[in-house]
N, C-alpha and C positions, 0 to 999 in steps of 0.2 A: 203461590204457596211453596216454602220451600223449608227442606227439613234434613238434619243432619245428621247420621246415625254413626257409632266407630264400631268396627270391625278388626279382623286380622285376618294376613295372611301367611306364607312360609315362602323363605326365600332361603336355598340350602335347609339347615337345619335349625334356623332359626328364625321368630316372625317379624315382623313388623306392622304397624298399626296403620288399617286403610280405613277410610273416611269416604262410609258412603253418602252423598248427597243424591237427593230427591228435588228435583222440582216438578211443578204441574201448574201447567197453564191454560186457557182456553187455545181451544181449535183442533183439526185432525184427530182421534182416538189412534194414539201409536204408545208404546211403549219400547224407548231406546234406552241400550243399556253402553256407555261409551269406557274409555281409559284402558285400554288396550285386553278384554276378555278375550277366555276362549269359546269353544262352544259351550261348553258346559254352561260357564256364566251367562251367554246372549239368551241359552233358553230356558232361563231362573224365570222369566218375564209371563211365561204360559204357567210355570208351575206356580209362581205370586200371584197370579192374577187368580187362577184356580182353587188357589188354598184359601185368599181372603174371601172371596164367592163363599166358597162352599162350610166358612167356619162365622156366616149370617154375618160378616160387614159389610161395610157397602164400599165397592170399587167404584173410582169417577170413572166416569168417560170422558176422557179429557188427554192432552198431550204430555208424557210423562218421560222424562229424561232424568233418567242415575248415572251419574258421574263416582267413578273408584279411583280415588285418589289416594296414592301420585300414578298419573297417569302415563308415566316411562316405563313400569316395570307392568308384564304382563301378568293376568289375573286368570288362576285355573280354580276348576274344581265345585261343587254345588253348595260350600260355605255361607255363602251369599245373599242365601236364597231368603233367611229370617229375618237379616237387617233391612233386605230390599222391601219385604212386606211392611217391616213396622217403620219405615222411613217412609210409605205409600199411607199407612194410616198416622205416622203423626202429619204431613203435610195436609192430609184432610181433617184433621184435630180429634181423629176418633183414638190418637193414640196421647201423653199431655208428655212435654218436654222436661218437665224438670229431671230427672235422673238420665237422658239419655247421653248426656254431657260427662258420665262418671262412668259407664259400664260398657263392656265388652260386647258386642252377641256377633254369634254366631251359630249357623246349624243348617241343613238341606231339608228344602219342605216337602214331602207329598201333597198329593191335589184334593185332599181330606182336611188339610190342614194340622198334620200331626209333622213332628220332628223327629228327624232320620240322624244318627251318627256323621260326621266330620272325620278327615285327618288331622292329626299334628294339634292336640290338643293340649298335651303339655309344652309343647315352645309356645306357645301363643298364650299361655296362663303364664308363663315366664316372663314372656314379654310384654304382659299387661302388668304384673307388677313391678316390672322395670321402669313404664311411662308413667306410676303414678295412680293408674285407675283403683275402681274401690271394688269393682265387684265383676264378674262374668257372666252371661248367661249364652247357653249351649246345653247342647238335647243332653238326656240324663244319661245314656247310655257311655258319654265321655267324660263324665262328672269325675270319677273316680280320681281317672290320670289329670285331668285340670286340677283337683281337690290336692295334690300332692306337694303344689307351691303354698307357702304359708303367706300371711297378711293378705289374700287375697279371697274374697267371697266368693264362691263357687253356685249359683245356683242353675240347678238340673230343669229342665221342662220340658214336656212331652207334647204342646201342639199350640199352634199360636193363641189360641184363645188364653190358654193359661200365660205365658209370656204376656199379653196386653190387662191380661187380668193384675199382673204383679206390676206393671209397668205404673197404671194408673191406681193400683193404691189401692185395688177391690179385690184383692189377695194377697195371700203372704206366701213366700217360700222362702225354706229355711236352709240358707250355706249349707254343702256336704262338708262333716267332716271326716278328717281321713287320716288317722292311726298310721304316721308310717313305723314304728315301731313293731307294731304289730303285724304290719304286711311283713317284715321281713321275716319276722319268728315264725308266721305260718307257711312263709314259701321256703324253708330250708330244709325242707321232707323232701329226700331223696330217694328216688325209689331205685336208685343204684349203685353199689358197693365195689370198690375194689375187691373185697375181699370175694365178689362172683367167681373172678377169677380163680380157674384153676392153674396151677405151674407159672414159669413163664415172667418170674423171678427177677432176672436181670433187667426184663421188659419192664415192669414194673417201678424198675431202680431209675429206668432212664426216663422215664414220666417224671418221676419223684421231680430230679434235676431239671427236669424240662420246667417245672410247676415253678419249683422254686427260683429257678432264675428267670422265666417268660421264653426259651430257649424253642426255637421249632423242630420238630421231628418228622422223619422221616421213619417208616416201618416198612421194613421187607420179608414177603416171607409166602409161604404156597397161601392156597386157600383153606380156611377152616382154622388157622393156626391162632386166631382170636384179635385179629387187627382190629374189627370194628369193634369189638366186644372193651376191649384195653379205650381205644381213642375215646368211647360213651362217657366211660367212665373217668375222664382226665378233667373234667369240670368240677366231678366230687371231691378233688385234693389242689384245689385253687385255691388261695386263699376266698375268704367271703369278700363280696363285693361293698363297695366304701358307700354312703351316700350318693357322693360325687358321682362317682362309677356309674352305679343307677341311674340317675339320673339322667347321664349324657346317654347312655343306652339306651332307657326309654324314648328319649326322644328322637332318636333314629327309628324305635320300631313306631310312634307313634304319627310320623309323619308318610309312613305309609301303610299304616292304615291295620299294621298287624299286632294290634291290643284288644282283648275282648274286655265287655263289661265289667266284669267279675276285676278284671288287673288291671290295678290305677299304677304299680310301682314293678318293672324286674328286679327282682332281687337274687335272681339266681343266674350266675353266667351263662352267657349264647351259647350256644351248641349250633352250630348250621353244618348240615351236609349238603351244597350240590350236587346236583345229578353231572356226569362227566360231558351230556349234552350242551352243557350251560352255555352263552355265550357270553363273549368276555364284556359286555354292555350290565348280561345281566352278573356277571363274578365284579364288578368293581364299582356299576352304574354307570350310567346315560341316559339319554332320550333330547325329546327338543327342549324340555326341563330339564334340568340334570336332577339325577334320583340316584337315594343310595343304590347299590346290589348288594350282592350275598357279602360279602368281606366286613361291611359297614353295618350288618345286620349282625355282625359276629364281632363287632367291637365291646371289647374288653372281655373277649372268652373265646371260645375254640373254634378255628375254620378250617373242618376235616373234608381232603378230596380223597377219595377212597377210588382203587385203580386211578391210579395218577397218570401212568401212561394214556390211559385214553382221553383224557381231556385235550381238546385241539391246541399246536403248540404257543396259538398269538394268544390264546386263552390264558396260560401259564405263564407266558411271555409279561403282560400286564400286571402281573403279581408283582415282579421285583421291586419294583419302586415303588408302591405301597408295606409292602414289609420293610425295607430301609427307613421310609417318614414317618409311618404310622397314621398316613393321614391319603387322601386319594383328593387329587385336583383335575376337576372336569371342567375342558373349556370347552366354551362354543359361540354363535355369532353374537349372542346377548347378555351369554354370564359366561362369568367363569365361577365355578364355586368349589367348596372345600370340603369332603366327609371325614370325620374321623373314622381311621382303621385299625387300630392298635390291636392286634392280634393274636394268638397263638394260632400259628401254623401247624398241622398235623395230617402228612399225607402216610397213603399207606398201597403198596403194591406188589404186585408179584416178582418172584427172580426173572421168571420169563413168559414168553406168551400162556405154556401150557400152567406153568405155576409149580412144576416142580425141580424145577431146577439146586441140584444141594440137596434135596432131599432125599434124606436114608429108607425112605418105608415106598417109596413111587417111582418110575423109572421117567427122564424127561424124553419128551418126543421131539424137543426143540433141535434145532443144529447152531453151530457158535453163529455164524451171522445172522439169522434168527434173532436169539438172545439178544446179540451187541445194539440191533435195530430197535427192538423193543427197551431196553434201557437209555439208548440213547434218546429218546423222544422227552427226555427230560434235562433240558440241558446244564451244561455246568454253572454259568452263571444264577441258575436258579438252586443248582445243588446246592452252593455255597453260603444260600443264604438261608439254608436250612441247618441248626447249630449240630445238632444229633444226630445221626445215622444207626438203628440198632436191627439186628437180627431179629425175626420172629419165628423160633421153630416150629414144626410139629409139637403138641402138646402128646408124651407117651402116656399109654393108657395107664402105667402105673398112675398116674399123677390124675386123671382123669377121675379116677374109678377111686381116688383115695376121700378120706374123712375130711382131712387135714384142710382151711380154712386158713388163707391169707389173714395179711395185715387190714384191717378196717383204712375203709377211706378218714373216716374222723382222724385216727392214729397220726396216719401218712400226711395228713392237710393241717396238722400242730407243726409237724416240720416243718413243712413248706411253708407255715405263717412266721413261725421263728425266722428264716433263713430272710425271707419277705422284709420283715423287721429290722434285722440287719441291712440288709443294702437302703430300706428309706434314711433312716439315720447317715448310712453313706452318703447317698445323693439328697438329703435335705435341700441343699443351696443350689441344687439344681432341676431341669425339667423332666428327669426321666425316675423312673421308678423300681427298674430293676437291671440285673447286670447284661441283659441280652442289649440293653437298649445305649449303652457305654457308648464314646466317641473317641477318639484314638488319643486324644490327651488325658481321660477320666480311664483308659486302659494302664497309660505309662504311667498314672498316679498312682493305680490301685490294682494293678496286675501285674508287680512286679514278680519275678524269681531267681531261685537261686542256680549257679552255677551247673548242679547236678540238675536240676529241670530245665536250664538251658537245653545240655548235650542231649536230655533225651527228646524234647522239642528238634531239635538239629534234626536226631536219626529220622522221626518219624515224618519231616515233612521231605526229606531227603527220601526217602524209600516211596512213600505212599506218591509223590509229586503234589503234594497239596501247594494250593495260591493262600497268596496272600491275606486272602478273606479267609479263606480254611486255619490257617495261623491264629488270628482275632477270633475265629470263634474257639478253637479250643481252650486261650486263654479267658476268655470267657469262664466257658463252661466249668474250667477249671475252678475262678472265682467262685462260683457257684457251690461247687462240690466242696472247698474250703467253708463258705458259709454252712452249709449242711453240717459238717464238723463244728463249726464252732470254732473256727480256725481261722486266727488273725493272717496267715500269708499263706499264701498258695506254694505248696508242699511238692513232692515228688508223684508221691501216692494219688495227687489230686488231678495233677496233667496224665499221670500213667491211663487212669480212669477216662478223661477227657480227648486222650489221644484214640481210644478203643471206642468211643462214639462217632471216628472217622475215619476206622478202619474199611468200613462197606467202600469207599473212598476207590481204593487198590482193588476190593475186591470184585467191583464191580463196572466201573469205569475209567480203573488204570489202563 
C-alpha cells in the first residue's frame, strides 16, 4: 500500500515542494519517518498515530515507512504532521486519491486530532502557485497570509476529520478570500504623529531627508531629549509600502512564525527595536538553519538600536556589510543562504557615559578620556556608513509647555512620496530605489556640482577629516535635499545643509 501526498517546506525565505510518500507493508508494527528529519519531524509519528486514534480511524498495525523527498535537504519543524496522517489513511483507502495529486497540505496535529498553526505560510502558497498546484489546505489560523497569493485556493481546517471529510467529497469548504485592498486601508491607522512632537525642528528636518532618500541616522543627545520618541515616529513619513514590499516582508515575518490570525498582509512598515543585549546571530540571523534576525525583520522599514554604545562591538561590527548589500548571506556546512535587509538604519545615543555632556541646563560628571572611550565604542567604519549625524538637544520648557503643534506626519510623508517619485523615475533602468542606495558611477551621473559646491565640499572634508565614504554620502544626501526642492541639480545651499549632517563627524570623533 503505497500513497503519495505533496507538501512544502522553506529553504531561506522561500519554499519548495516536498513529497511525502507513505508505504505500509506487513511485519514489525514500526513507524520510520526517513529523508534527512529533525526531531521535530521523527516525533510527528506519536502525534499521527494519536490524532488518527483518537479522530475514530482506524490505524494499521503494520510496518510504515514515510519518505520526504528530496531527501538532501534537511527537514525541520511539525508541518508534516497532516500530510503524514492523510498519506497513513489514503495508503489504507480510508482516505480516496483523486485530488491529492493537485493540493498542497500542510499543518501540525495535536493528539485530539485538531490543527495547530505552521510557519512560512505565505512562501509556501507562493510557491504552490509557482508549481502549478490548484488549491492548499493548512490550519485556518494561516489561512489569511496563504489567502494573500491569488489564483490559488486557500482552504482553512481545523482537525483532520474535517480535512478527510473535504478530501473524500462528504464536505465542502470554501477558498478564503482575502481583500488585500482592504487590508491595506485598514492598517494605515496610526496611532502615531510627528506632530507629538514637541520643538526639535531641525531633528525633524533631518528625518524628513533621511525618509526621503532611505539615508541612515545617527542621533545624539542626553537623556529625555525625545530620541526615541522622533525615531517611533520616522515609519509615519515613509513613504507607504508597494505590494511588492508587503509582500517580501511578510514573508520574512511569516517564516518565523511572527503573524497572528487576524494579519494575512504587513502593510505598514517594520519598526524593530533590539535590546542592546542582542547577539549578533540574533541582530542578522543564524543557527544550524540559517534564520532571519532582527535586521531581516526590519526589511523595508526602520532598525532602531537605541544606546548604541552598548551593544557589544562584533555585534555592530556585522552590520556593515548588510547596510552596504542590503541583503545578509549566512553560511554554513549545508547552506549557504540569503535574507533580504534593506533597511533604514537609525541609532540614537548619548554624548557621554553620564549623558550630559554639551549640555546647558546639567553639569557632566564625565572626564575627556571617559567621553573619548565611550564614543569610541562605535567605530568609524561603521560611522561612515551612517549618512546623517544630527544633534538632539534639551527640549526648553518654553517649547514644552507651548500650544503650538508641529507638522502632521501625513504632511511630511507627501514630501517624502514626491521626492521618492523622483529618484524611481531616476533609477527606473536600474536595481535600486532610492539615492542612499547610488553606486559610484550612478553618483558621477547624477551627483554632479558646480564649482562653488566643489570649494565648499573641499573646506569641509579638509577641516572635519572626513574619508572617502563620508564624501559620497554627503553627496548623496545632498541629492536628496535637491529633490526635496524640486531641484534638478544639486545647488550650494543643498551640500551646505548636507555638510552640517556631518558635522558631529569633528565634533565628536575628530
Amino acid at each position: 500500500m503505497l500513497a503519495t501526498i505533496l507538501s512544502s517546506a522553506i529553504l531561506g525565505i522561500d519554499a519548495y515542494i516536498v513529497k511525502v510518500e507513505l508505504d505500509i507493508t506487513d511485519g514489525l508494527p514500526t513507524f520510520n519517518t526517513v529523508g534527512m528529519p529533525d526531531t521535530a519531524v521523527k516525533e510527528s509519528r506519536d502525534r499521527v498515530t494519536a490524532a488518527i486514534k483518537n479522530s475514530a480511524f482506524h490505524f494499521p498495525i503494520k510496518r510504515i515507512t514515510a519518505n520526504l523527498a528530496p531527501a538532501d535537504i534537511r527537514k525541520e519543524g511539525a508541518a508534516f504532521d497532516l500530510p503524514l496522517a492523510i498519506g497513513v489513511l489514503a495508503a489504507t483507502g480510508q482516505v480516496n486519491h483523486d485530488r491529492l495529486g493537485e493540493l498542497l497540505i500542510l499543518g501540525e496535529l495535536s493528539l485530539d486530532g485538531s490543527v495547530r498553526p505552521v510557519r512560512g505560510a505565505l512562501p509556501i502558497a507562493v510557491g504552490a502557485r509557482q508549481h502549478g498546484m490548484k488549491g492548499l489546505i493548512l490550519p485556518a489560523e494561516n489561512a489569511r497570509e496563504a489567502a494573500v497569493v491569488d489564483a490559488l485556493d486557500v482552504f482553512p481546517v481545523s482537525n483532520l476529520r474535517d480535512t478527510v471529510g473535504f478530501l473524500n467529497g462528504e464536505s465542502l469548504l470554501s477558498p478564503l478570500d482575502y481583500d488585500i485592498q482592504e487590508a491595506f486601508q485598514r492598517q494605515q491607522q496610526l496611532s502615531v504623529d510627528l506632530s507629538d512632537v514637541k520643538g526639535q525642528e531641525h531633528v525633524k528636518r533631518s528625518l524628513e531627508v533621511a525618509a526621503a532618500g532611505g539615508h541612515n541616522v545617527l542621533m545624539i543627545g542626553p537623556p529625555g531629549s525625545g530620541k526615541t520618541m522622533l525615531a517611533r515616529r520616522l515609519p509615519t513619513i515613509l513613504p507607504r509600502m508597494t505590494l511588492d514590499e508587503s509582500l517580501e516582508t511578510t514573508k520574512i515575518h511569516s517564516i518565523l512564525g511572527k503573524l497572528s490570525a487576524e494579519e494575512g498582509l504587513i502593510t505598514i512598515r517594520p519598526f524593530r527595536t533590539p535590546h542592546h543585549t542582542i547577539s549578533d546571530a540574533g541582530l542578522i540571523g543564524g543557527g544550524k538553519i540559517p534564520r532571519p534576525g532582527e535586521i531581516s525583520l526590519a526589511h523595508n522599514g526602520v532598525l532602531f538600536l537605541d544606546e548604541l554604545p552598548e551593544f557589544r562591538r562584533n555585534v555592530l561590527e556585522v552590520l556593515r556589510q548588510p547596510l552596504e548589500a542590503g541583503q545578509v548571506t549566512i553560511s554554513r556546512a549545508t547552506a549557504s543562504l540569503s535574507f533580504p535587509a534593506r533597511i533604514l538604519l537609525v541609532g540614537a545615543m548619548n554624548p557621554c557615559p553620564c549623558g550630559f555632556h554639551g549640555d546647558t541646563m546639567r553639569q557632566c560628571r564625565c572626564n575627556p578620556n571617559q567621553i573619548q572611550n565611550y564614543l569610541a565604542k562605535v567605530s568609524g567604519p561603521l560611522l561612515d556608513r551612517i549618512d546623517i549625524h544630527v544633534d538632539v538637544p534639551a527640549v526648553p520648557y518654553k517649547e514644552l509647555s507651548g500650544d503650538r503643534m508641529g507638522e502632521s506626519s501625513s504632511a511630511v510623508r507627501e514630501r517624502v512620496q514626491h521626492a521618492r517619485e523622483i529618484q524611481q523615475q531616476r533609477f527606473e533602468d536600474a536595481p535600486i530605489h532610492c539615492n542612499a542606495h547610488m553606486t559610484s558611477r550612478q553618483m558621477r551621473r547624477y551627483c554632479k556640482v558646480g564649482r562653488a559646491s566643489q570649494e565648499l565640499l573641499r573646506t569641509a572634508i579638509t577641516q572635519l577629516g572626513l574619508s572617502a565614504r563620508a564624501y559620497d554620502r554627503i553627496l548623496k544626501v545632498g541629492r536628496t535635499i535637491a529633490d526635496l526642492a524640486g531641484d534638478e541639480t544639486i545647488e550650494v545651499e543643498h551640500i551646505s545643509e548636507a555638510v552640517q549632517y556631518r558635522s558631529l563627524d569633528r565634533q565628536f570623533w575628530a
